[in-house]
C-alpha positions in Angstrom: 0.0 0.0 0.0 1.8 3.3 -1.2 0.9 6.5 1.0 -0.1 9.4 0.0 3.0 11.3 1.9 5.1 9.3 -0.9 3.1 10.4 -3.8 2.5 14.2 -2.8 6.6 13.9 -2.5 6.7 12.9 -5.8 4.4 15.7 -7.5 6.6 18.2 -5.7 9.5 16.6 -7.0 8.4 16.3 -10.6 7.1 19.8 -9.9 10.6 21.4 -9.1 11.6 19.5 -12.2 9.7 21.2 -14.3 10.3 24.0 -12.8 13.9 23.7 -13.5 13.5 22.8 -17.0 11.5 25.9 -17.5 14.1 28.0 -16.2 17.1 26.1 -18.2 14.6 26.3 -21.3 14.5 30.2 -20.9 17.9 31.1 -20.4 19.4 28.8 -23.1 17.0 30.9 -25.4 18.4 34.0 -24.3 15.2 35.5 -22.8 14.5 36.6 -19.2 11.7 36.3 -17.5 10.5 39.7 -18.0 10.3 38.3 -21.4 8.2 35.3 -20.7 6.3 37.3 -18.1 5.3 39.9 -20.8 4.6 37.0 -23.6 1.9 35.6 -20.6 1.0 38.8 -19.9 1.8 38.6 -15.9 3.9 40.9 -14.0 7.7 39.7 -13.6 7.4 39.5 -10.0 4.2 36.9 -10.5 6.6 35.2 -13.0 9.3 35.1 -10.7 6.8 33.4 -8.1 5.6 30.9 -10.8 9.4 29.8 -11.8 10.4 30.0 -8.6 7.5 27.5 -6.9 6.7 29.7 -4.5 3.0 30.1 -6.7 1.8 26.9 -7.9 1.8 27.1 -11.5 -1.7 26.1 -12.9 -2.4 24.4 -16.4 -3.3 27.5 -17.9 -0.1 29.3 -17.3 2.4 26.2 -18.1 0.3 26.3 -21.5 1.3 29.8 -21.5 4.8 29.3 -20.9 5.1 26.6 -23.2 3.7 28.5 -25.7 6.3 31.7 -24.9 9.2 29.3 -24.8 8.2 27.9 -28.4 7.8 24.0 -26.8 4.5 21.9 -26.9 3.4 20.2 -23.3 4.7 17.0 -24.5 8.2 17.8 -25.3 8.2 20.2 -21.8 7.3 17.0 -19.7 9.6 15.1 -21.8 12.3 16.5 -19.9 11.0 15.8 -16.6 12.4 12.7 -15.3 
């Protein structure tokens, strides 16, 4: 029987993955994230927030930053081990 401690600890894991592929994503394409924060049309501090998982980031603004960063969802979470 798996708990669900050990599976929330995996989202958030996962989670900072993505989060850290975001961030690689972005700078290896030269933009900052006032760039992707203007492209989603949030301010760069609620960007910052997002990239930064101290704001959860919802579907709709992963879409949105997949969509600045010129990926599709699938090749995003294709990086996430």
């Amino acid at each position: 029987m798996s708990s669900s401690y050990g599976n929330n600890r995996q989202i958030m894991i996962m989670e900072a993955e993505l989060r850290q592929l975001v961030r690689d994503t972005r700078i290896g394409l030269g933009m900052s994230g006032a760039d992707v924060a203007d492209r989603i049309e949030v301010s760069r501090p609620f960007y910052t927030q997002l990239e930064g998982g101290t704001r959860r980031m919802s579907l709709y603004y992963f879409l949105g930053i997949c969509k600045a960063l010129r990926m599709s969802p699938v090749e995003m979470f294709a990086g996430v081990k």
